[in-house]
C-alpha positions, -999 to 999 in steps of 0.1 A, spaced: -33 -16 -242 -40 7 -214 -22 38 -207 -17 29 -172 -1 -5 -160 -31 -4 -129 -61 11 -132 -85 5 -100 -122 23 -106 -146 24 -82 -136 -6 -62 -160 -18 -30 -145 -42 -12 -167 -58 15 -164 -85 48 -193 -104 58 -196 -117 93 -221 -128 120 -225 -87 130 -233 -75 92 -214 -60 63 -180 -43 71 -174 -21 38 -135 -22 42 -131 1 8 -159 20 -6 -153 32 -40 -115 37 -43 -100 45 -77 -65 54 -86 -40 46 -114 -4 29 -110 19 38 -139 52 17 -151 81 26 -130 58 48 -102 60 43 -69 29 48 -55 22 52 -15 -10 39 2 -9 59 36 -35 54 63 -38 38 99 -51 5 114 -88 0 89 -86 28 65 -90 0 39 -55 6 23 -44 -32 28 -77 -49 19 -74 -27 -10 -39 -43 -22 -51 -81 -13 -81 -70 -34 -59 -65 -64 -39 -96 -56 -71 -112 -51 -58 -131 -17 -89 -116 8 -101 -141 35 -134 -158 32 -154 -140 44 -145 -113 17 -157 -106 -15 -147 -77 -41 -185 -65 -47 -182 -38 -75 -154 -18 -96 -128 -28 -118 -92 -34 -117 -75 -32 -150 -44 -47 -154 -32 -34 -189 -68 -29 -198 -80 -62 -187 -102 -62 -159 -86 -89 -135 -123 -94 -113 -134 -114 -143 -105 -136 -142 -105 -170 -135 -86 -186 -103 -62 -201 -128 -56 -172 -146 -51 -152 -112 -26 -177 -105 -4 -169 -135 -12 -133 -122 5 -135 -91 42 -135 -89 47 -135 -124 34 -95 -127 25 -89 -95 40 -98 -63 36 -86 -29 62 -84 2 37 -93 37 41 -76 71 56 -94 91 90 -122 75 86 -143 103 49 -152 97 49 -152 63 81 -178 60 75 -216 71 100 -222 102 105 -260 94 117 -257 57 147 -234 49 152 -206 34 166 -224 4 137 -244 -2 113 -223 1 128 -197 -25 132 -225 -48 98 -233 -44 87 -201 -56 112 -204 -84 103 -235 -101 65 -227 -92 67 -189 -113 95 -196 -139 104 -224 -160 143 -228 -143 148 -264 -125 171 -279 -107 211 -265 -107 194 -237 -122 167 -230 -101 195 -232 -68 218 -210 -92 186 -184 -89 177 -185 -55 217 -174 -48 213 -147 -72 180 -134 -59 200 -138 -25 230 -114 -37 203 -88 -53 190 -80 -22 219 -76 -7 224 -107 16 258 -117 25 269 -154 23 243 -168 1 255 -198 -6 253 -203 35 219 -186 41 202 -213 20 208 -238 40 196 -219 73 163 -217 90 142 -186 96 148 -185 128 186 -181 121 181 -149 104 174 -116 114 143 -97 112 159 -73 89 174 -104 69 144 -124 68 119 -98 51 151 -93 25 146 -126 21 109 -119 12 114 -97 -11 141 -117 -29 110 -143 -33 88 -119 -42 111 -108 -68 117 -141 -79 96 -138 -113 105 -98 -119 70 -86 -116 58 -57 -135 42 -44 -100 55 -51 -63 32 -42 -37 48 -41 -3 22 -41 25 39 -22 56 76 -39 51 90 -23 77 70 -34 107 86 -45 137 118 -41 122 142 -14 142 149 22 128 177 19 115 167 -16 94 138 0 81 156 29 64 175 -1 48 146 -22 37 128 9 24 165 19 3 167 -14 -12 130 -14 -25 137 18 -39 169 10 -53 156 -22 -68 124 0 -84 153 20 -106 172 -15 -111 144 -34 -125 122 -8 -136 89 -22 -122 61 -4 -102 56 0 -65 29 3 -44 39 9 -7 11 3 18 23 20 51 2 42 82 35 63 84 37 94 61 72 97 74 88 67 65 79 76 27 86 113 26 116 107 -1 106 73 -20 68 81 -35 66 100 -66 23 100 -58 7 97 -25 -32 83 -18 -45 90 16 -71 67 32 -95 67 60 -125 48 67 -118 24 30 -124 59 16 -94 83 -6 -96 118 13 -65 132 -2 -42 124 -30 -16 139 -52 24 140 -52 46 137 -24 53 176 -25 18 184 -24 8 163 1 39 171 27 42 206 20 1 216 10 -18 192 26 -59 199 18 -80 172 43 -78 173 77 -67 138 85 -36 145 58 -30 170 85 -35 153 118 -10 125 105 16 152 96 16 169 126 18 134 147 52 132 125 84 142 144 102 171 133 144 163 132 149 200 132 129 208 164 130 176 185 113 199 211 82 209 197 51 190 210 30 166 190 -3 171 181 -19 133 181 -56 131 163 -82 130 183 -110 104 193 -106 66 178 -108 49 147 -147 46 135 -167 14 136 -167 3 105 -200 -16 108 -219 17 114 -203 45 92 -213 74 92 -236 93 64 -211 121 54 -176 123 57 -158 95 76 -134 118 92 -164 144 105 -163 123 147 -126 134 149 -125 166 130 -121 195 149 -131 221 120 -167 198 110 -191 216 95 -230 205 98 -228 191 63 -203 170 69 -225 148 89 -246 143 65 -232 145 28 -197 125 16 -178 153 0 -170 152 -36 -127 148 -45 -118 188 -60 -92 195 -80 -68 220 -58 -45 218 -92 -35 197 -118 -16 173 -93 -36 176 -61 -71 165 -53 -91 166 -18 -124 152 -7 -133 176 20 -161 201 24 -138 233 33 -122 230 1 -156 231 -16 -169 259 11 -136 280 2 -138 275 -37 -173 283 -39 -170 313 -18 -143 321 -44 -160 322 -72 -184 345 -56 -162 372 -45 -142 367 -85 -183 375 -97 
């Protein structure tokens, strides 16, 4: 058996349409441990959702996981049969979608469709696959369950209806639980509730999280290890401390500094400059180097190697690389 619960090495992920090859994540590696929570920050097509529906193996047609590995207790899961993958799915890994509305069918209710899930994932039927589906209910801290089965979606709250998504997704007690940006369109104040009760259910259940989210902010106190993505590419990674408090790339940077600051509600914020790259003509070096205000001429041309900054820390950005080298030759 592994040492790691999820393993992803080297994994290219790639779209094919009508305009060419979109390379949505280009050789992204990184290891999930039992009990981690693990946060996937990056905005609209770094590659950081493609990447979790590549482990789930739920991309659109057009896509197609093209090279790397993702071990799943040592076993590499791209080998895997659909029928396998099947068995995969819910029962050890799960994943909560963006948006509750969407993702629950408006004409069934909420009853059925949980029960669904339920007989589909474990072997409980009838009496007591309704005696679940109030459990799962109470867990995720829904009052009147009993009640909310027999509504409609539409009944329900936004804040209500993505607990309701994650009491499906939880329906099996998966060893991972990816949740792909669960707090959109869901008001402040609901969103520090949906993101307490996946934490608090982590510790409850002991299972590992992977939290897919374009907001550093919103994860400042739940991740115990951070991966930063831009252009399906890891620029920075490391734990939450070093990321917040010693960020090393210069996109870590930009999104911090677009982050409010509760203390001084005053000072200005700095947004990133340019737009997102076209993903359909990257660039040769670094995929940040368009928007980077401290781009060197190498980083046009060469894709900078991850460095170690310390034993908890790595960066893929070339003034890390210019500053350790010149290092080394003033320590000579």
């Amino acid at each position: 058996m592994s040492d790691h619960l999820l393993s992803v090495q080297n994994l290219h992920t790639s779209f094919f349409t009508d305009a060419g090859e979109v390379q949505a994540v280009n050789g992204v590696n990184f290891d999930l441990d039992r009990g981690e929570i693990l946060g996937i920050v990056g905005e609209s097509g770094s590659g950081k959702s493609v990447t979790a529906y590549s482990i789930m193996q739920i991309l659109a047609e057009t896509g197609r996981i093209v090279d790397g590995k993702i071990l799943y207790n040592g076993e590499d899961l791209t080998g895997w049969s659909e029928k396998q993958m099947q068995a995969f799915r819910g029962k050890c890994c799960s994943i909560i979608f963006q948006d509750p509305m969407t993702s629950l069918n408006p004409v069934f209710t909420i009853g059925s469709q949980m029960k669904e899930a339920v007989v589909l994932h474990t072997d409980k039927r009838g009496s007591d696959a309704d005696a679940r589906v109030v459990e799962l209910l109470e867990l995720v801290g829904i009052n009147e369950p009993r009640k909310r089965v027999k509504q409609y979606p539409f009944e329900l709250s936004g804040g209500m209806r993505q607990r309701v998504m994650i009491a499906m997704a939880l329906a099996c007690e998966p060893d991972i639980l990816i949740a792909d940006e669960p707090t959109t369109a869901l008001d402040v104040t609901i969103q520090a509730q949906i993101l307490e009760l996946i934490q608090g259910l982590q510790k409850k259940l002991g299972m590992a999280v992977i939290l897919v989210t374009h907001d550093l902010g919103v994860i400042a106190d739940m991740c115990d290890n951070i991966v930063v993505m831009y252009g399906g590419r890891i620029c920075e990674r490391g734990t939450a401390h070093e990321i917040f408090y010693n960020p090393r790339h210069e996109y870590t940077k930009g999104l911090l500094r677009s982050i409010p600051n509760v203390n001084n509600m005053k000072k200005k914020l700095i947004p990133i400059s340019g737009t997102p790259i076209n993903m359909l003509n990257m660039p040769k070096g670094c995929a940040f180097c368009a928007r980077c205000d401290s781009a060197m001429k190498i980083c046009l041309t060469e894709v900078p190697e991850e460095l170690w900054i310390n034993e908890n820390h790595k960066a893929a950005c070339w003034l890390n690389i210019r500053d350790a080298f010149r290092g080394k030759e003033e320590a000579e």
